[in-house]
MDAnalysis code that builds the backbone (N, CA, C; Angstrom):
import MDAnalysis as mda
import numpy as np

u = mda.Universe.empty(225, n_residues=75, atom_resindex=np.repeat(np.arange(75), 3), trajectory=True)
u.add_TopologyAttr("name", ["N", "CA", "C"] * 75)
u.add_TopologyAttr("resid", np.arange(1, 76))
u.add_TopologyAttr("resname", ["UNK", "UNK", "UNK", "UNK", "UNK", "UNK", "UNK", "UNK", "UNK", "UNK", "UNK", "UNK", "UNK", "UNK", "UNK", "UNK", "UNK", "UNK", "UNK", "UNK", "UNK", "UNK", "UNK", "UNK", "UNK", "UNK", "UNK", "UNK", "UNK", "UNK", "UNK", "UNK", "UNK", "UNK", "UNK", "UNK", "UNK", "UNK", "UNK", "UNK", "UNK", "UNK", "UNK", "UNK", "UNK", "UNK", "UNK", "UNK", "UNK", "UNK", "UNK", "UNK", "UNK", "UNK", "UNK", "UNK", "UNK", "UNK", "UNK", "UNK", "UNK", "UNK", "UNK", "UNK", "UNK", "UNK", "UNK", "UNK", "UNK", "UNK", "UNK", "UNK", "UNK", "UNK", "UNK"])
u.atoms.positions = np.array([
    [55.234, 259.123, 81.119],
    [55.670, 260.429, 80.657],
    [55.508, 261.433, 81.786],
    [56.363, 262.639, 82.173],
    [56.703, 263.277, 82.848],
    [55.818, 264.625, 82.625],
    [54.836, 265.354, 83.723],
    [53.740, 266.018, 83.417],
    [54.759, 267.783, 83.000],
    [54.128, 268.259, 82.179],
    [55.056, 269.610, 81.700],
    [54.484, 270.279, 82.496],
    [55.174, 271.715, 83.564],
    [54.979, 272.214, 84.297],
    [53.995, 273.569, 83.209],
    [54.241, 273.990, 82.318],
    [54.055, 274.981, 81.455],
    [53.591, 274.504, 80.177],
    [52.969, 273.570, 80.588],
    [52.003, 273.049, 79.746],
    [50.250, 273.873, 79.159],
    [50.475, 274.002, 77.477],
    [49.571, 275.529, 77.549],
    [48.508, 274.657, 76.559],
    [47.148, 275.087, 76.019],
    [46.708, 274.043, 74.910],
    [46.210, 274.984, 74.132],
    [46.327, 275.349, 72.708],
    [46.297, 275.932, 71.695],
    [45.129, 275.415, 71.172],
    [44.221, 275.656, 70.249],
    [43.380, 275.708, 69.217],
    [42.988, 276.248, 67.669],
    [43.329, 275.334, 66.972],
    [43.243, 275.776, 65.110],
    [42.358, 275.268, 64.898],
    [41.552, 276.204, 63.794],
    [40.442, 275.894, 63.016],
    [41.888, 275.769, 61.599],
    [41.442, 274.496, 60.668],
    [42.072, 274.499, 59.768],
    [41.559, 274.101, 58.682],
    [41.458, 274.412, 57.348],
    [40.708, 274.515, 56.177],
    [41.811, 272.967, 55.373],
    [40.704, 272.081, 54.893],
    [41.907, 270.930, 54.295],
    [41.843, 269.970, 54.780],
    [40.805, 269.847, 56.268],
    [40.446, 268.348, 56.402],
    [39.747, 268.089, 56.080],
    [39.824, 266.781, 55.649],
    [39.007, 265.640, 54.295],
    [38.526, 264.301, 55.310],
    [39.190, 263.715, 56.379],
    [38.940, 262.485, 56.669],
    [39.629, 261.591, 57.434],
    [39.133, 260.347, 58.134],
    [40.576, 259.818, 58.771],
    [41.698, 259.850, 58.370],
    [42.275, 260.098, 57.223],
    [43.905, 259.887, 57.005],
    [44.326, 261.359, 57.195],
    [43.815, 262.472, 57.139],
    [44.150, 263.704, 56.982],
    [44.081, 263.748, 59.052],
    [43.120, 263.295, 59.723],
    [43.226, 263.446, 60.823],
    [44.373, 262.324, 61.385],
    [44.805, 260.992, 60.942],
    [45.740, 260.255, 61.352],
    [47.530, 261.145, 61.264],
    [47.481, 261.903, 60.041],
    [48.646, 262.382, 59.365],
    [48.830, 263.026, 60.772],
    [48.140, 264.528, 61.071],
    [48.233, 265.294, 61.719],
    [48.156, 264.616, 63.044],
    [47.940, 264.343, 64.072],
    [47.845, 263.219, 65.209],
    [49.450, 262.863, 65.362],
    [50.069, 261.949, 64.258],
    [51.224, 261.533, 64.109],
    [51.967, 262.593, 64.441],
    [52.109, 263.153, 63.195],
    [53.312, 264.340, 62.768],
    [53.561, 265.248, 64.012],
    [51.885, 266.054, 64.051],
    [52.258, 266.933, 66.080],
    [52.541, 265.887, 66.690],
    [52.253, 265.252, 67.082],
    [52.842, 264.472, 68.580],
    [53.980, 264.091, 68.452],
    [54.905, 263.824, 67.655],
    [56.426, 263.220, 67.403],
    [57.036, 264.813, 67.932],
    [56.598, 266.299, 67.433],
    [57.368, 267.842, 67.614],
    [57.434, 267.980, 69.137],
    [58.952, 268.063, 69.325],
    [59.213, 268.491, 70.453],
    [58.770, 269.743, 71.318],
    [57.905, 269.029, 72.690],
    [57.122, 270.129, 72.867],
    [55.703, 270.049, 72.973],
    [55.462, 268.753, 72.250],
    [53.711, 268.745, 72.207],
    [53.497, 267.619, 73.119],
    [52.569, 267.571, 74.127],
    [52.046, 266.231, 74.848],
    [50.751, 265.814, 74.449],
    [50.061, 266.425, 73.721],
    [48.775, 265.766, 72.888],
    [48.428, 266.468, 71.923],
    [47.621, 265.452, 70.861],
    [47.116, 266.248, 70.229],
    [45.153, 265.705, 69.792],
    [44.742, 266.584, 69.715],
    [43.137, 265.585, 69.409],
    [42.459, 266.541, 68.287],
    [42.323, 266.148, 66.985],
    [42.173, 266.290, 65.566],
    [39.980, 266.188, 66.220],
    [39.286, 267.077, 65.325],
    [37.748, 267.015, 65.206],
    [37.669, 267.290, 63.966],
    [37.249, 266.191, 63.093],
    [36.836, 266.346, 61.913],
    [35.579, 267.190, 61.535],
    [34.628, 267.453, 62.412],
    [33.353, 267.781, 62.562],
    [33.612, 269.273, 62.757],
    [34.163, 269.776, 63.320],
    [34.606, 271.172, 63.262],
    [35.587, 271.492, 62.782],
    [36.646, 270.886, 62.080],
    [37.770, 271.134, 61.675],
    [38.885, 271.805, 62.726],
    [38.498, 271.657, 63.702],
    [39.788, 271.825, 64.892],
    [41.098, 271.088, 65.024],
    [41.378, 271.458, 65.813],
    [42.793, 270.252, 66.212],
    [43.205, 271.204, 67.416],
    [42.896, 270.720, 68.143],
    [43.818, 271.050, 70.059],
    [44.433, 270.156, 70.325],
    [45.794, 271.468, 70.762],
    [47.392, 270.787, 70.813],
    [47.604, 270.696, 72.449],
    [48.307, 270.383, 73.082],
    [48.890, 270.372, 74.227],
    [50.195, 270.391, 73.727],
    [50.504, 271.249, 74.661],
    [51.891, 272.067, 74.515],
    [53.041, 272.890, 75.828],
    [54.324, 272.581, 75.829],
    [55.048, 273.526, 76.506],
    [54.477, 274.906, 75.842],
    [54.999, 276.022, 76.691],
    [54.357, 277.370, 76.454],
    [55.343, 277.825, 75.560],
    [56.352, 277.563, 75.252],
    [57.704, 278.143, 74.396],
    [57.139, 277.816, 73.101],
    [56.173, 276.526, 72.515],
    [55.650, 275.951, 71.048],
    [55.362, 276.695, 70.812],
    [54.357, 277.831, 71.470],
    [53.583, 278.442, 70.763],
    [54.151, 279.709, 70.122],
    [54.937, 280.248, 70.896],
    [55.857, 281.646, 70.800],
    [56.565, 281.556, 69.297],
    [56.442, 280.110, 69.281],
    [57.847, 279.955, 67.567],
    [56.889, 279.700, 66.470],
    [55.282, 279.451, 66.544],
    [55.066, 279.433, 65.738],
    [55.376, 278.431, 64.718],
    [55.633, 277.360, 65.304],
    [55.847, 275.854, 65.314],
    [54.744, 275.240, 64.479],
    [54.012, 275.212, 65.362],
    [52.776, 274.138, 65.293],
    [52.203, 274.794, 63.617],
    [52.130, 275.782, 63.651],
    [51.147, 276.208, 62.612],
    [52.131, 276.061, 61.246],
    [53.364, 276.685, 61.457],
    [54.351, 276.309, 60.417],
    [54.039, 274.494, 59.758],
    [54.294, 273.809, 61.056],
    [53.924, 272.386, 60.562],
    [52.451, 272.083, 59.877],
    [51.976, 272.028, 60.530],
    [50.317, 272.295, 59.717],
    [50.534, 272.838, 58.346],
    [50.986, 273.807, 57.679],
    [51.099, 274.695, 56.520],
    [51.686, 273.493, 55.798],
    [53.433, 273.121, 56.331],
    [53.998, 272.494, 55.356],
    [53.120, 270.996, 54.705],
    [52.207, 270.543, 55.770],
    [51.506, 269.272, 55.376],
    [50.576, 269.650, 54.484],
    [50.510, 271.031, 54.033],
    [49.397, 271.249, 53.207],
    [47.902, 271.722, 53.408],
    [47.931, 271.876, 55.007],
    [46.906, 272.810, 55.832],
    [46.577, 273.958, 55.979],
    [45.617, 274.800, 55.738],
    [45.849, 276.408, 56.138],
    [45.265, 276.480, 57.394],
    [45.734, 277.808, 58.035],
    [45.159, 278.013, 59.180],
    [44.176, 278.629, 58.641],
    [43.287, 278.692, 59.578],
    [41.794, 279.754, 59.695],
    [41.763, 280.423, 60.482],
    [41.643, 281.755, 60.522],
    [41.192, 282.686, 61.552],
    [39.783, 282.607, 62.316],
])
């Protein structure tokens, strides 16, 4: 894979993780969205840091996806 020049890495606290399948779902789902080059789910803090082109973040992408799986964000 080809390194993204504008490659930025985001951080959500998100309310709704339960466990490996809730961290497998999310893992899957971001990494397939165009735009993301990693993603690494912490059950222990309820995080999830994305790696990302810098344009993901501007659309408000990532978090939209998160929501529709049934995630809230946390401030």
């Amino acid at each position: 894979m080809a390194t993204q020049k504008n490659t930025t890495q985001s951080v959500y606290r998100v309310g709704g993780l339960k466990g490996d399948h809730c961290r497998d779902r999310i893992e899957h789902t971001l990494s397939h969205l165009h735009g993301v080059s990693s993603v690494k789910v912490d059950l222990a803090s309820k995080q999830i840091a994305v790696s990302h082109d810098a344009s993901v973040t501007s659309s408000g992408y990532i978090e939209e996806t998160l929501q529709s799986l049934g995630y809230s964000i946390q401030g």
